[in-house]
Structures are given as C-alpha cells and as structure tokens.
N, C-alpha and C positions, 0 to 999 in steps of 0.2 A: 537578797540574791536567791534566783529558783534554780538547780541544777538537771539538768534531764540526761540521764546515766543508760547508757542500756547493758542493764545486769545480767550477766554471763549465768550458764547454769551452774549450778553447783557455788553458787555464792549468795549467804546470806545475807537479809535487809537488815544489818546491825554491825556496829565497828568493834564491839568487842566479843570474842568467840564463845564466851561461857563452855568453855567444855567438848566442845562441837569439832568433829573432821573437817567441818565446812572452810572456806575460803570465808573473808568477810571484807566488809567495804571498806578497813583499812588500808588496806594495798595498794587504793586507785589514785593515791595521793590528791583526795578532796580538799580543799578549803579549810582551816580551824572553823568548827562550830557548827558548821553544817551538822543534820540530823536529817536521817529520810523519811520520806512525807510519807504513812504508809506505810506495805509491805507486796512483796515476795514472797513467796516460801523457796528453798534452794532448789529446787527443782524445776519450777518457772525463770522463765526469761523476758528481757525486753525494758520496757519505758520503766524508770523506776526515776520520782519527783525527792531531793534533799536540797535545802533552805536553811537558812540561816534565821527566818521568818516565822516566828512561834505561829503567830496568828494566821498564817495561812494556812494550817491543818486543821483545824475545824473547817473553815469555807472549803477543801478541798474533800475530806474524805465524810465530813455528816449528810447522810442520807437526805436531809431535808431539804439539803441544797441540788437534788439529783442531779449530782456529777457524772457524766458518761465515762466509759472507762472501755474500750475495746480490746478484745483478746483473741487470737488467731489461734485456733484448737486443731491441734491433729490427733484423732479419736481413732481407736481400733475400728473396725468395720466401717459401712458406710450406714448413716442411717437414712431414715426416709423423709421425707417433707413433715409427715406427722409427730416424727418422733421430736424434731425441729419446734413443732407447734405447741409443744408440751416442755419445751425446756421454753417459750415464749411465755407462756401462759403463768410459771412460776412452777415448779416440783418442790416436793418435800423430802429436806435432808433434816434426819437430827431432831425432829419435831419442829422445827422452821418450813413453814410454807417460803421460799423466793421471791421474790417483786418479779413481775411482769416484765420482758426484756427485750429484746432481738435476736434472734437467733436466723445465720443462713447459712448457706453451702457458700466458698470461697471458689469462684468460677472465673478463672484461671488459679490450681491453687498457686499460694504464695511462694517467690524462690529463697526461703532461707540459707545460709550457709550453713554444713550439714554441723548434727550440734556433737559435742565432743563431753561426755562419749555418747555415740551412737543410740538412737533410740531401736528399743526391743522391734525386732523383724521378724514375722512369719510368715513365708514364702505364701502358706493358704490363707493367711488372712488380710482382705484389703485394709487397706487407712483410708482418711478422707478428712479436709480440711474443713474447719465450720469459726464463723464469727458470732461469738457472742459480744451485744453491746450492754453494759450494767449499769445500774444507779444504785447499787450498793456492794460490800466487799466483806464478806466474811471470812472466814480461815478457809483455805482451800475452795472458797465457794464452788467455782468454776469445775472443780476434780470432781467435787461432791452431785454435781447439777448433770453431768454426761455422762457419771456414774448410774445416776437413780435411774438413768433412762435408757442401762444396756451398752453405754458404751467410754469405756475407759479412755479416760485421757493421756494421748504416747506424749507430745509434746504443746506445752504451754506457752505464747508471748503477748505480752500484754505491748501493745503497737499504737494504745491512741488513750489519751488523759484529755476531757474535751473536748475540741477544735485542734489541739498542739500534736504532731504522729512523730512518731520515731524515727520514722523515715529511713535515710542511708547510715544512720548513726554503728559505723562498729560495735562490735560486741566488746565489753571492757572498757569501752571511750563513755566520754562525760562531755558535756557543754556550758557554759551559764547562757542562760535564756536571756533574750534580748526581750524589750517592752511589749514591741507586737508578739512575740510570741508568748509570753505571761500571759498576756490578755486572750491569747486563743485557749488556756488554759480553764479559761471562768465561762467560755464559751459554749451550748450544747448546741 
C-alpha cells in the first residue's frame, strides 16, 4: 500500500517525537506499519509518500532512478529570469554543487489556504512564487538552493512526486493510492 498524506506545517516526517515540540505523524491515524517514503522537514508542507513497501524506497528516492519531485516556493523578493537560471543550472550549498533542475516563476500564483501560523510579512518587501522541479533531495535542499541565490524561502510545498500531484487533497488528510495512480508515481 502507497499513502499520499499532505503534511501540515509544523509536523514532523517521523511517528515517534524524540524530544521535539513538533506534532508527528502519529496523530493521523495511519495504517500499522506504514513508514514514510522520505522526508519533510517541519517547516515544509505538502505531498508526503508512507508504505508499507520496504522496496519502494530505494526506487523512489535514489537519485539514479531521477525521480521528479515538484515544490511550490514562495521566496522573499522577487527574483529575476537569471537568478532562476542559476538555481537551473545547479548552486553550491555545503561544498555540494546541485544537479541541474527547473526552475520558473508560478504565473497565476498558486491559491493556497493561508498556512497556520502565518508566514513572516513585510509590508516593503514583495514575495513571489517559483517552482522548483528536482531529481534529487537533500536536507533542506530546496531552503538551501533560494538561499545561495539571495532569496529566502517564506513558504515551502512540495505538490508533485512523478506524474502523481497533490492536488485538492486537505491539509492533514491522507489517501491510499489506487494502481493508476502508483504507477503515475514511477512516471517522469
């Protein structure tokens, strides 16, 4: 069984809390056994993959398999075409050069429901929505990648695994994935 969760902010990718203020994915009343594919960090939101299927975590998250993964970034300022071109091209966080990605401006942006709590506001400074598409997943990559290039990341959702998108799915709700939709999972 694949579960496609769309994980609220301020909720960890792990069922037991080690210590943490965070919420965890005990609460959603999952399935016995399930474990989730992957990660989150609490601060990101969105498509979050848990199975019961040991073996579909390496076909999902090793690099070699370039698995797409989309994320919906709303970043302090607005940046330019170029600065876009340069989070495409790969930046270096950490001593790690990035893989080569997609990067665009989100034109209409996207209508989230606003996040709880509220992302940081300043009346002088604009936001602006951008999609990043990845074939790999580091810790924070994505923070790290709008970081190096001038512009911080206000709000994080990760909206597409493959072919398979989030869609209308609530925040907090969970689904088990029907066959075609599995299979749109292995899809680029």
């Amino acid at each position: 069984m694949i579960i496609a969760f769309h994980k609220p902010y301020g909720v960890l990718s792990q069922f037991t809390p080690n210590g943490s203020v965070h919420r965890t994915l005990a609460e959603f009343g999952f399935p016995k056994q399930v474990y989730p594919i992957g990660r989150l960090d609490a601060d990101s939101e969105g498509l979050l993959l848990l199975t019961d299927e040991r073996a579909l975590t390496e076909r999902l998250l090793n690099p070699k398999y370039r698995h797409r993964r989309v994320y919906y970034v709303q970043v302090e300022r607005v940046p330019t075409p170029a600065d876009l071109e340069k989070l495409s091209q790969g930046v270096v966080i950490a001593g790690y050069r990035t893989q080569p990605c997609s990067a665009y401006f989100l034109d209409p942006e996207p209508d989230f429901p606003p996040r709880v709590p509220p992302i940081r506001f300043r009346k002088s400074v604009p936001t602006c929505w951008i999609a990043l598409e990845l074939f790999e997943g580091k810790n924070r990559q994505v923070r790290k990648m709008t970081a190096a290039i001038g512009f911080p990341t206000l709000r994080l959702i990760r909206t597409q695994i493959g072919r398979f998108e989030l869609g209308k799915l609530p925040a907090g709700e969970w689904k088990i994935l029907s066959a075609s939709e599995r299979q749109r999972l292995f899809e680029t």
